[in-house]
N, C-alpha and C positions, 0 to 999 in steps of 0.2 A: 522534493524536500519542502517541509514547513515548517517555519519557526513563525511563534506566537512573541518574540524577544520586543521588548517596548524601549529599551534604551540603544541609542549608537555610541561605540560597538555594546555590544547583547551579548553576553556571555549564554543565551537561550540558543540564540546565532552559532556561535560558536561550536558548542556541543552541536547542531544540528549539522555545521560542516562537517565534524571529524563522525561523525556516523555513516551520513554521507562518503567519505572519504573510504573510510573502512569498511563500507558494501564496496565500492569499486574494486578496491583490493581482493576483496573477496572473491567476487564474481571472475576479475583477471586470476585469478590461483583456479578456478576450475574453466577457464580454455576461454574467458568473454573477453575483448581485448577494450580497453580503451574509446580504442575511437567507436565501438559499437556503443557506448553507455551513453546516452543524455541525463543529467542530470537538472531540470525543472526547480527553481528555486521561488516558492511563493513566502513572501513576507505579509503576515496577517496585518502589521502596524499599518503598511497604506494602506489598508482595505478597513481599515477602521468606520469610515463615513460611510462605505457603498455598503458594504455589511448592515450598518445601523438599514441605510435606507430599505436595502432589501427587506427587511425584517418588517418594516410600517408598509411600504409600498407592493410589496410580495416580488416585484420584479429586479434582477439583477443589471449592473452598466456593464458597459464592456469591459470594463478590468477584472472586475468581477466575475466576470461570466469564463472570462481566460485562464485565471485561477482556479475556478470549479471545474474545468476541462482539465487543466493539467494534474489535476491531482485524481480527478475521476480516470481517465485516460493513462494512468502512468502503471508500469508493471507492479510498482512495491511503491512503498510510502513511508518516508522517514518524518513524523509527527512530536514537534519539541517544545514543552510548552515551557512558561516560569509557573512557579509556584504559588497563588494568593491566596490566602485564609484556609488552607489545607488544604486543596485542590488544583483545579486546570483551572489557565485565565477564564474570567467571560469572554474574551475574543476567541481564544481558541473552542470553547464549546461552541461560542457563534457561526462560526465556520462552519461546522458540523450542521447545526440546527438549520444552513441552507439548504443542505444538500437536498436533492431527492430520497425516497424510499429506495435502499439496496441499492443505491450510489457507487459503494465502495464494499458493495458485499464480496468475500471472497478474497479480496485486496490482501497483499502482503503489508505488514505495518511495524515497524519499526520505531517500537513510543520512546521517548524521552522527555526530561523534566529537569530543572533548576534553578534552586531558592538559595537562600543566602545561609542555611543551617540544613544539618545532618538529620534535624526532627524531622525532618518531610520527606525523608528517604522512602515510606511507602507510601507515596501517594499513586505512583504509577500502579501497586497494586488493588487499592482503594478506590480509586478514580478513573484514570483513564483505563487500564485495562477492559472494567466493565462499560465504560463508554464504548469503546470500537466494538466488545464482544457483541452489545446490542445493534450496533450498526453494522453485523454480520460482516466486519472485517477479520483478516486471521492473523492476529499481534506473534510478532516470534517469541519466545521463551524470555530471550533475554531482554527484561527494559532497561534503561541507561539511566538513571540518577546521576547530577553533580550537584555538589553545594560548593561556594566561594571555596574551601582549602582543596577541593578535589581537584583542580585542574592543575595543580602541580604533582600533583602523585601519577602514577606510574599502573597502581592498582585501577585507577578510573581508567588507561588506556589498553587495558588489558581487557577491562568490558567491552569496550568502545569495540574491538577486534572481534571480538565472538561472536555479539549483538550483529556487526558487520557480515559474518561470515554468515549468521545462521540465517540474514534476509536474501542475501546472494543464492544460499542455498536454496529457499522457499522461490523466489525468483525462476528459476530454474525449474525446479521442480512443479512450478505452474504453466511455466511453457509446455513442458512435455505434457503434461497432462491434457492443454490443448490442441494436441499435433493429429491423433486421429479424427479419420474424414468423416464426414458426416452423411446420413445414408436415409434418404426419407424411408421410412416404412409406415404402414396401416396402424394409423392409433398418435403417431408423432414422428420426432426428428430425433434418432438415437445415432449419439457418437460411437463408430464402430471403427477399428484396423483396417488400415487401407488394404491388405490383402483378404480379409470379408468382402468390402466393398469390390472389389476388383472379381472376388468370385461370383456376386451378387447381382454385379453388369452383367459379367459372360451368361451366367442365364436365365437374364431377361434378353437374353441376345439373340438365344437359340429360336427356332422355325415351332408353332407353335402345336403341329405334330408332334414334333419332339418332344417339346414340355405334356401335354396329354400322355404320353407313350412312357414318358419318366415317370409323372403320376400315377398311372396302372399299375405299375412295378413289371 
């Protein structure tokens, strides 16, 4: 989870919990229990300084560098910025702009955003959206907008539910997509079904008669 939130408490903070909160739930409704979830909480506000430095010095500190792990290294990505002059903070693009090339390509992402007015309700689709799209992450359907009256309404947590579900889902559905074994063959390394590869042992297994005598037909 990242929240770009500049005040304590952050109502940027805030929304980035209950997103957070609403993947876990999600994920527990299709079979993941609790104690399997870590959820990683980077706050961009102390990384203010190291960020700047990175950017003139090119190299990261160790806080710095633990933050870019956890969020490089994490299954999904909950990303929650505030809103200034129509857009995402400069700390939170700063973030971004450390990262490596295809860092977080592929990455489940979960955007959210929160300013003080209803006018900046598309920003997520103006802004960040195409931010992650070029950093070849894969943003779920639903972004999360709050402004100052939304966090009493009922409607904002209704998003917050679905946004939650549909990362749990993507979640998921990137694991699996992971699970078959991998199988060197002539040209590269192509992910195949374990029961290919298990036929594909057996015969490189066989007596090399054999394989010639199968060749012949």
């Amino acid at each position: 989870m990242l929240s770009a939130g500049l005040g304590v408490p952050s109502s940027t903070r805030l929304l980035a919990d209950r997103l957070a909160e609403a993947t876990v739930q999600g994920l527990a409704a299709r079979g993941v229990t609790r104690a399997e979830v870590g959820v990683d909480v980077v706050e961009l506000r102390a990384l203010a300084h190291p960020l700047a430095d990175r950017l003139v010095t090119g190299f990261p500190d160790a806080t710095l560098e633990a933050a870019i792990a956890a969020v490089t290294g994490a299954d999904a990505l909950v990303a929650v910025t505030p809103v200034f002059s129509a857009s995402y903070s400069g700390l939170f693009k700063t973030f971004f702009d450390v990262l490596e090339p295809g860092a977080i390509a592929g990455l489940p992402v979960l955007m959210g955003a929160t300013a003080g007015t209803a006018r900046h309700s598309l920003v997520l689709e103006h802004a960040v959206r195409p931010l992650f799209s070029y950093l070849r992450a894969t943003p779920v359907p639903t972004g999360v907008f709050a402004a100052t009256e939304d966090f009493g309404d009922g409607a904002l947590q209704e998003r917050v539910e679905r946004a939650g579900g549909e990362l749990a889902a993507a979640v998921l559905a990137r694991r699996a997509a992971a699970r078959p074994e991998a199988v060197v063959r002539p040209g590269g390394l192509h992910a195949v079904p374990s029961s290919v590869a298990d036929d594909a042992h057996a015969a490189t297994s066989l007596p090399f008669e054999e394989l010639l005598r199968r060749a012949g037909g």
